[in-house]
C-alpha positions in Angstrom: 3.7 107.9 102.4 4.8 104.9 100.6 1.4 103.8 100.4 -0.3 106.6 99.6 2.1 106.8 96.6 1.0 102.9 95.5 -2.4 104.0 96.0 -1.7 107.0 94.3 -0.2 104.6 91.0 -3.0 102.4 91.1 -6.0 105.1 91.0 -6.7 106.7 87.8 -5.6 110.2 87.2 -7.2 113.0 89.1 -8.7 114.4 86.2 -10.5 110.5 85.4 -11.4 110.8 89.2 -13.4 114.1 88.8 -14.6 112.7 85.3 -16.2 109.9 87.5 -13.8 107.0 85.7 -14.9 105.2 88.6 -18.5 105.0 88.5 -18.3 104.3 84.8 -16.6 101.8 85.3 -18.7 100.1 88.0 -22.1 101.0 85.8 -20.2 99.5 82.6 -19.6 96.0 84.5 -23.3 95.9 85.4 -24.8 97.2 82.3 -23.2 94.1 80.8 -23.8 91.5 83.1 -27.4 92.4 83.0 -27.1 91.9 79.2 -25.2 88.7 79.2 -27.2 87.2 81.7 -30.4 87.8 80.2 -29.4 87.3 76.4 -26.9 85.2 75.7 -29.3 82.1 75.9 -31.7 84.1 73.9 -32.3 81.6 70.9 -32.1 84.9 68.3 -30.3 87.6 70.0 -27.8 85.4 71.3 -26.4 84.8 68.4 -25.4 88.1 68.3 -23.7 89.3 70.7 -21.3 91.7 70.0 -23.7 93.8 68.8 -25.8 93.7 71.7 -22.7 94.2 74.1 -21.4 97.0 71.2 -24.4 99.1 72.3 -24.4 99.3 75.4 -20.9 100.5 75.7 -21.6 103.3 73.3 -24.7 104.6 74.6 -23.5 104.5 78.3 -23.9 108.1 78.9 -23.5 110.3 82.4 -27.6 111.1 81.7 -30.5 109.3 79.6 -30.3 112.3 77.7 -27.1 111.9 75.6 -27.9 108.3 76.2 -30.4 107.8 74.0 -29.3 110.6 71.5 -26.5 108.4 71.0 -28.7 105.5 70.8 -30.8 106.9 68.1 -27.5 107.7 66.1 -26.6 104.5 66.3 -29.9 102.8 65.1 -30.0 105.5 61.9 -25.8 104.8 61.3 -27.0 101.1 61.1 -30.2 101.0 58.9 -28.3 103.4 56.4 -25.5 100.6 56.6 -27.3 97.3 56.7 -30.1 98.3 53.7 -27.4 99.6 51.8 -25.3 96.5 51.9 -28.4 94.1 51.3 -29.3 95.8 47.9 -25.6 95.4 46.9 -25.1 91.8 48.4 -28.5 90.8 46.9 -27.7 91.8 43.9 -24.2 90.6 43.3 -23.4 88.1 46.0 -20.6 88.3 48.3 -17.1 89.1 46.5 -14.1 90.6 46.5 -16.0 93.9 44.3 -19.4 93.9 46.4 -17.5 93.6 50.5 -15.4 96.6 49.4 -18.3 98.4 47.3 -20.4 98.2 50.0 -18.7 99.9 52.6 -17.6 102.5 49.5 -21.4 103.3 49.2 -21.9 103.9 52.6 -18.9 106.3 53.3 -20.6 108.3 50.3 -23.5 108.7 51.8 -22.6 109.3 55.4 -20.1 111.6 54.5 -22.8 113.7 52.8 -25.1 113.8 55.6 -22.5 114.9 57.6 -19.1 115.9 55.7 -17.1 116.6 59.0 -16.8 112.7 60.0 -17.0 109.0 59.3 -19.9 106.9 60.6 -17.9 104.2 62.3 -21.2 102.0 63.1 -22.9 102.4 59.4 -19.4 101.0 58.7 -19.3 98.5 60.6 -22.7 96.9 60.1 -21.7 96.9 56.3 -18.9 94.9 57.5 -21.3 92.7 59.6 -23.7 92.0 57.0 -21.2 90.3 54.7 -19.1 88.5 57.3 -22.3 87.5 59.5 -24.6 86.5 57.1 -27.9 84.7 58.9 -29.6 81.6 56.7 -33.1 81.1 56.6 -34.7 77.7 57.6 -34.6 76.5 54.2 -30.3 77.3 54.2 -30.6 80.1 51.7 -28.8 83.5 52.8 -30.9 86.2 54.4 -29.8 89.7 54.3 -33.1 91.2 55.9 -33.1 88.4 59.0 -29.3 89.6 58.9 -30.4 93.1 59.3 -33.0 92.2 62.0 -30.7 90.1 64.2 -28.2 93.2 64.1 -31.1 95.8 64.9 -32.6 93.3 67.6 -29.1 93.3 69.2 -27.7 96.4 68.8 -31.7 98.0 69.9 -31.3 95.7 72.8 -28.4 97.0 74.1 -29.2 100.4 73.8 -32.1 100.0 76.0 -30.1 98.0 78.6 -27.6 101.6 78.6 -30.3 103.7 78.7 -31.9 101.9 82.0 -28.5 102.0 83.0 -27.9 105.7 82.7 -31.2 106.7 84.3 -30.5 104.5 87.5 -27.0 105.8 88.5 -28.1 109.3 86.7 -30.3 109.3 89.9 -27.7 108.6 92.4 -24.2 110.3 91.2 -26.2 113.1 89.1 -25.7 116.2 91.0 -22.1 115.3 92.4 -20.9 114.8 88.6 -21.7 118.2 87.7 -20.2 119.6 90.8 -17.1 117.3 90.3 -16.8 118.7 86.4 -17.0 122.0 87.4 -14.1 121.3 89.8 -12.1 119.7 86.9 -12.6 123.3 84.7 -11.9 125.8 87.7 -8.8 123.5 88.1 -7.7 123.5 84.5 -8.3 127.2 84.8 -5.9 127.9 87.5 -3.5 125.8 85.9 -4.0 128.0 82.7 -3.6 131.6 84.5 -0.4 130.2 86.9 1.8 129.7 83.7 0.7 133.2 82.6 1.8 134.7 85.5 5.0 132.7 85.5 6.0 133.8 82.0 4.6 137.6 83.4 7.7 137.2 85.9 10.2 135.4 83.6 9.2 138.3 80.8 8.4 134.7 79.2 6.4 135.4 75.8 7.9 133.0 74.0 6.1 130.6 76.3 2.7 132.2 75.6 2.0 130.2 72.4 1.9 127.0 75.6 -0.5 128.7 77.4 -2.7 129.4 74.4 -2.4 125.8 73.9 -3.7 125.1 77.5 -6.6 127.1 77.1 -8.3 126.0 74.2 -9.1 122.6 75.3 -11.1 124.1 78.3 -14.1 125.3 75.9 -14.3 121.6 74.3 -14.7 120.4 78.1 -17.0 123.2 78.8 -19.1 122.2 75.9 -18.5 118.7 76.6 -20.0 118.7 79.9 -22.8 121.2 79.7 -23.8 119.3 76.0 -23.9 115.9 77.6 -25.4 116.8 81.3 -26.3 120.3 81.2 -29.8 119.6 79.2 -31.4 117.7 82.7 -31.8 121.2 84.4 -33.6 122.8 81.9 -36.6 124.6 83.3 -35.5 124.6 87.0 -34.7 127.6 88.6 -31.8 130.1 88.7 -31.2 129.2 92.4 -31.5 125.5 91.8 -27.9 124.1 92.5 -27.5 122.2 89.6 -28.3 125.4 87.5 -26.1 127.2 89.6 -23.5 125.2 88.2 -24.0 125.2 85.0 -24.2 129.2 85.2 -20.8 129.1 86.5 -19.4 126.8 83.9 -21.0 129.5 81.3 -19.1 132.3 83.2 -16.2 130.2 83.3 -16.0 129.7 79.5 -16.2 133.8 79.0 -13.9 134.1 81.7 -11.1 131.5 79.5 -12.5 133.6 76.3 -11.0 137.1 78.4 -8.1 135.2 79.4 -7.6 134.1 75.7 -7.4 137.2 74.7 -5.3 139.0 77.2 -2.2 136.2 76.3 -3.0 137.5 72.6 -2.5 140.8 73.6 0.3 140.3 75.4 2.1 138.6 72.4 1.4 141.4 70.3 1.8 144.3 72.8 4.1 143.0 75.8 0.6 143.4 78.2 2.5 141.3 80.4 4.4 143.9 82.6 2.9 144.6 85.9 -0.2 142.1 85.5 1.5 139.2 87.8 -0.2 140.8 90.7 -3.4 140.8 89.0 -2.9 137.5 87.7 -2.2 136.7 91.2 -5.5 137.7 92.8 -7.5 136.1 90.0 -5.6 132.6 90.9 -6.8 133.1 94.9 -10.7 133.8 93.7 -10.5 130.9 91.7 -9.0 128.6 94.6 -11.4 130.0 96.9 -14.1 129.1 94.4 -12.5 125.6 94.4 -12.4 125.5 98.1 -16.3 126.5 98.0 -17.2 123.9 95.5 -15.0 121.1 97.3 -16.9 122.1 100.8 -13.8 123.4 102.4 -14.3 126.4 102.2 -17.1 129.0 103.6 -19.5 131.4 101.0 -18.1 134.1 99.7 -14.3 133.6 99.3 -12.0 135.7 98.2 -13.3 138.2 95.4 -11.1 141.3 95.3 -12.3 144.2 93.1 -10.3 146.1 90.6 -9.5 149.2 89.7 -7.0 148.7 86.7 -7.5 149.6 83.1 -7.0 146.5 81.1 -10.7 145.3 80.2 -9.7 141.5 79.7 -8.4 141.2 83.8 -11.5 143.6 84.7 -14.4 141.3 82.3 -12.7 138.2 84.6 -13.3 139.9 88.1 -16.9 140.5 86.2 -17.1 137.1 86.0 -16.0 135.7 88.4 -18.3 138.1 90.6 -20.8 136.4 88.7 -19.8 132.9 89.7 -19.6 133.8 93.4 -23.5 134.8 93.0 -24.4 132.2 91.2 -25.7 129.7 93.8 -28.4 130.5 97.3 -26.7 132.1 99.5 -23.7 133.1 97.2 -22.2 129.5 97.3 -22.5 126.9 94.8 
């Protein structure tokens, strides 16, 4: 027991686990020993570096998919920052007005291609190209060889992610999904358990926590079905891998009906007589993670109901829907 609890301290959370913190970490240790072994000799991309290692940890993605979307961000993020900076550097120098201009310039203009955030790598190659300036052979400054080495580099590591992603996508692809799915039906349980322990305490006041718990699950949802979902397109509905994804879809409606019962029930007092029903939809979830875990038989446990309240009856609607969602009625 003592052991299991060191063991226990030393692993990462549960929640990393099913997130694969493992495997990333193995395929991030290999993706830059590839690129340190074969480039850091390199007589021009050696000298940079950071940028090359910089890249691949930012485009390691579970799938090429993401991979290389990120990829591309990163390539636009850094020819919008690197030109900029050159027509300001070329034109006054390096200073205390053009180092701060520069990166002024480029916040303007990446925050109006996209107003919601920041581009932290325009930013930082604006940076770059005034504190990393390359000379030419005859010892004059050279923004556009400055601009190549950081595209070379940075280009050079997104490839090396990419090849990266693709090989382990192939090997640890299917369980990842599987494993993420496990990680919502989880947080879901978690979710509906403190509603039904406020349902017996007569608790509201604790509902406002439970909204709080909820919320987070449709970022993961979206998360994982934005970053992995898009390699199953075009399979079939009875395709495991698209079974999956149809259960984290049901899963996110299913936290939408459970959203709204806990509004409900702060406006109405709903909560009286629904622990029972609360109950049942806690043992077809467990039996769904029992199915998905393989220690558990098709089917599980899927009681109907009878009641009035259309939020608990949409869940058993959904969750009748999950249970079908793979061959066979397993997933």
């Amino acid at each position: 027991m003592k052991m299991k609890r060191i063991i226990g301290a030393i692993l990462p959370a549960r929640e990393a686990m099913l997130f694969d913190a493992p495997v990333f970490i193995i395929k991030s240790f290999l993706a830059i020993m590839c690129g340190y072994v074969l480039f850091n000799g390199s007589a021009f991309i050696g000298r940079d570096m950071i940028s090359l290692l910089f890249g691949i940890m930012l485009t390691l993605e579970p799938v090429n998919a993401a991979g290389l979307r990120k990829g591309f961000e990163q390539l636009a993020a850094s020819v919008i920052g690197g030109a900029v900076t050159a027509a300001i550097v070329m034109a006054g120098g390096v200073n205390f007005i053009t180092v701060p201009l520069s990166v002024a310039v480029v916040l303007y203009i990446t925050l109006r291609i996209n107003w919601r955030s920041m581009s932290v790598i325009a930013v930082f190659t604006s940076i770059y190209m005034t504190q990393f300036i390359q000379y030419t052979s005859s010892g004059e400054p050279g923004m556009a060889l400055t601009l190549q080495l950081r595209l070379m580099s940075l280009g050079t590591g997104i490839l090396i992610a990419v090849a990266a992603n693709f090989i382990f996508s192939l090997v640890f692809y299917r369980s990842m999904l599987r494993k993420r799915t496990i990680f919502i039906v989880e947080q879901t349980i978690g979710s509906l358990k403190a509603l039904r322990e406020a349902a017996e305490g007569g608790g509201h006041g604790s509902l406002e926590n439970i909204k709080k718990k909820i919320i987070p699950i449709f970022n993961d949802i979206d998360f994982i079905t934005g970053s992995i979902g898009g390699k199953v397109k075009g399979r079939t509905g009875r395709d495991r891998d698209a079974s999956h994804l149809l259960a984290l879809k049901e899963l996110r409606d299913f936290n939408h009906c459970l959203f709204d019962l806990v509004l409900l029930s702060e406006e109405e007092g709903l909560l009286d007589g629904t622990c029972a029903e609360i109950g049942l939809l806690m043992e077809s979830l467990e039996g769904f993670r029992r199915i998905l875990s393989g220690k558990g038989g098709p089917g599980g446990i899927l009681p109907s109901y009878d009641g009035q309240d259309k939020n608990i009856a949409r869940m058993h609607a959904h969750l009748g829907r999950i249970y079908g969602a793979g061959p066979d009625n397993t997933v």
